[in-house]
N, C-alpha and C positions, 0 to 999 in steps of 0.2 A: 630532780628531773622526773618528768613520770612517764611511764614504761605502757607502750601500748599494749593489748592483751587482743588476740582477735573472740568474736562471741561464737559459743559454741552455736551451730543450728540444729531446731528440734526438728526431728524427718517422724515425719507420720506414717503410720507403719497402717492406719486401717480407716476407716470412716465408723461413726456413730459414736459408740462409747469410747471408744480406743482416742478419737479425736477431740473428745469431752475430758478427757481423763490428760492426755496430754497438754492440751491449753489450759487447765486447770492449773498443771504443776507449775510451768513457766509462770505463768501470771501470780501464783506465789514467790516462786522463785525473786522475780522482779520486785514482789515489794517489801523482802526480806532483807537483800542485799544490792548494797550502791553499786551504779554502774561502775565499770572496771577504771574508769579516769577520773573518775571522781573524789575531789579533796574530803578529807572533813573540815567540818565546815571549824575556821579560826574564831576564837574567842578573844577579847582584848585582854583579857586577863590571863590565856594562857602561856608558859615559862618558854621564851625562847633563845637561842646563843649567839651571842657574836662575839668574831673574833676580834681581836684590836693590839695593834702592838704596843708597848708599853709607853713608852713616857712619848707627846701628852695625851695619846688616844685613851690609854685605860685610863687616865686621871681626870680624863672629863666624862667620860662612861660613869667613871665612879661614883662623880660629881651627881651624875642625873639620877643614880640607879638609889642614892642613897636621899637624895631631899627633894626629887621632882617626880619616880615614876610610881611612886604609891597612889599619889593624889590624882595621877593620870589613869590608874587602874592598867599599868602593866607591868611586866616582873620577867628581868631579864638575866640572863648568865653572862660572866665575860668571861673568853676566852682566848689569854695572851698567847703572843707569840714572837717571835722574831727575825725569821726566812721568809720575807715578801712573798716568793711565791706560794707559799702556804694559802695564803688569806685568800686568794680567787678559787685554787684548788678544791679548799677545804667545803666553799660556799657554792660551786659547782655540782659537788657531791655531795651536798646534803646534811654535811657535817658539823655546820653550821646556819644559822638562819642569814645573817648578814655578815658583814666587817666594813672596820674602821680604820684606815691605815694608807690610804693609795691618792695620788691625783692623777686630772684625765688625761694626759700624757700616759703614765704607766699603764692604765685603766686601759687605755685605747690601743695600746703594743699588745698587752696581754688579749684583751676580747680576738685582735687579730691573730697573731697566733695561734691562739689554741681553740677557738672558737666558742668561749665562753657566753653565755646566754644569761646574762647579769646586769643591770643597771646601776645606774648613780641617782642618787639623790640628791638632797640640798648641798651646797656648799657649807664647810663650817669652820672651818681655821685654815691658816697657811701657816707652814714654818723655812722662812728665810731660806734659802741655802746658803751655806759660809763655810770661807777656807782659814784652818787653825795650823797652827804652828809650836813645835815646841821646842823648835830649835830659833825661831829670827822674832824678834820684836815688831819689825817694820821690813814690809812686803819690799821695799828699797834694795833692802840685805837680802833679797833671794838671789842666789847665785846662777850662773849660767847653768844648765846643765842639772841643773836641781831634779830633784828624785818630788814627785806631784803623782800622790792616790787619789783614785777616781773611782769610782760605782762603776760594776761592772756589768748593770743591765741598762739599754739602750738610753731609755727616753730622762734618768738620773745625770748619763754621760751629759749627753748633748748640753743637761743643765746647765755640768759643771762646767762644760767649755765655753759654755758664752758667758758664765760667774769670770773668767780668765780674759774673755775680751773682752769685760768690761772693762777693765783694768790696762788694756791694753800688751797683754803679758803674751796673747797668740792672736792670728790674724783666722777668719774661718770662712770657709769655701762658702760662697754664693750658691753653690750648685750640687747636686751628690750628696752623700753619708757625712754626716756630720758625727765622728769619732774620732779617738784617741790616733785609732789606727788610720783613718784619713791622715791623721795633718802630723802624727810624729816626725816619720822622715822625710818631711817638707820645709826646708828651709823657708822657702815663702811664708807658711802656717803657723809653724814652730822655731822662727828667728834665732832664741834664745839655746834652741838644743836639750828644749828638757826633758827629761824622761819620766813618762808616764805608766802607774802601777796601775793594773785595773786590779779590783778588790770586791770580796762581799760586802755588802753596805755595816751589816752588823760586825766586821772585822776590823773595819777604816779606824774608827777611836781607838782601837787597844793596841792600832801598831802606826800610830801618830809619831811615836819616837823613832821608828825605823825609815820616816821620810821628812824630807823637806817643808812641805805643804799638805793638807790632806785636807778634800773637800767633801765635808759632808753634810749629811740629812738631820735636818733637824732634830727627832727624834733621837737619834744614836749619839749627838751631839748635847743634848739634854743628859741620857741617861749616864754619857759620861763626867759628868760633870762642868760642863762648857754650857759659858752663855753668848750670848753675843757681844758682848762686850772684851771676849777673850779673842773674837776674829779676826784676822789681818783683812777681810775681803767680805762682805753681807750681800746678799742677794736683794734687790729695791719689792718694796711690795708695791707701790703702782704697780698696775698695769699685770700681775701677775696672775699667771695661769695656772699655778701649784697649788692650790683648794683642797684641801682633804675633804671628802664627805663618806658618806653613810652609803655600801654599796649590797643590793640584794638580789636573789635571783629575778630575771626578766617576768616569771609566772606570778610572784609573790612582789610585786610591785605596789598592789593595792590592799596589800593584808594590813589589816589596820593597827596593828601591834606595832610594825615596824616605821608605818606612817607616821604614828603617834609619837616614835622613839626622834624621829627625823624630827618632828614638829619641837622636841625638847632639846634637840640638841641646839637648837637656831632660835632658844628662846632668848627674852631677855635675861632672866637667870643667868644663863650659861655665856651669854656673853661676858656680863660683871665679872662670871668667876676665873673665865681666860686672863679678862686683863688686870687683874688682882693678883692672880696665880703669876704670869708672867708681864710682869709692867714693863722689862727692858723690851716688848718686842719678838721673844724668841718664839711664842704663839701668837698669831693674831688674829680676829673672829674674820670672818670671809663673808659677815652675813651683816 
């Protein structure tokens, strides 16, 4: 973000030399040092960070950083994580150059909220949303009243709840807030009577055994060892709006390092190596 600075004014204290001597220094001054908003100027080659949460944002980061961005002449750090809201924060304040980790749903809750001053770039994978079980074989044997973890930041929720009326398992309001907390104690909504956990997303996998169903994010669903092939329930990629891409601050939209990094990630390289890396489906390019 950059910090206004107001300019000092020079007050003339005389005429003749006093006013020779004073315009002298400023006019130095001025061509010593940059004005007070001014960047230095980016180089393509200079080393900048992004953040990226781990499985498969860092593994296709990796992908680029190790066989496509030498040749591109750029040279980048990664920097993992795995608290969603870190990745806006961290690249709002400077602490990072970009991140890799979010679609425009979250991306668009988040800028609202807090008033983040950030853009999206290209689109470059989607991962499924899908609900795993490690208690029922067949989504059939879910019981009434069944215990179903869900993400507990908004635009994740709403996902998972239309991932459920696809299936037909909850019916969801035409009208108002589309959450857990809308439609649980609605027998209209929630027919079945089942009770919904909201949870951190990075939690959902490691406490899959203490529920019924638990619907999660691709990524966390990777690192745990789940493919889509272990899902009772897949999210359809027609028509889907959950695109991961490459996100930077709104000033730095046109730094060509990062442009360069967007241009690599939506190469054809990088496509080959999604659906190599993931053939069943659990990443798919978006581009």
């Amino acid at each position: 973000m950059s910090v206004s600075r107001s300019k000092r004014a020079l007050q003339i204290l005389g005429a003749g030399a006093s006013a020779v001597l004073a315009l002298s220094l400023a006019a130095c001054g001025a061509a010593n040092a940059p004005a007070a908003d001014d960047k230095a100027e980016v180089k393509l080659g200079d080393t900048f960070t992004v953040a990226a949460t781990e499985v498969p944002h860092v593994d296709i980061l990796q992908f680029v950083k190790d066989n496509l961005a030498e040749e591109a002449g750029i040279n980048f750090e990664i920097k993992p994580f795995s608290d969603y809201p870190l990745g806006n924060r961290w690249l709002a304040e400077g602490e990072v150059d970009a991140n890799y980790f979010q679609h425009r749903p979250y991306f668009d809750a988040q800028v609202e909220e807090f008033g983040y001053d950030i853009a999206a770039l290209s689109d470059v994978h989607v991962e499924p949303y899908a609900a795993f079980s490690e208690k029922y074989d067949d989504l059939k044997d879910l019981p009434d009243g069944a215990k179903i973890s869900v993400t507990n930041d908004a635009s994740n929720q709403e996902r998972a709840l239309n991932l459920l009326a696809q299936e037909g398992l909850v019916e969801l309001p035409k009208h108002g807030e589309l959450s857990v907390l809308a439609i649980e104690g609605d027998k209209k909504y929630n027919p079945r009577g089942f009770d919904f956990i909201e949870a951190d997303p990075a939690a959902q996998a490691r406490a899959l055994a203490d529920v019924d169903l638990g619907i999660l994010n691709g990524n966390y669903f990777l690192d745990a060892g789940f493919t889509l092939k272990d899902a009772l329930i897949v999210e359809p990629l027609e028509g889907n709006i959950y695109a991961n891409f490459l996100t930077v601050r709104t000033e730095d939209k046109n730094d060509p390092r990062l442009l360069k990094l967007d241009e690599l990630l939506t190469s054809p390289e990088t496509k080959a190596f999604i659906e190599k890396t993931w053939p069943g489906g659990d990443v798919s390019p978006a581009f």
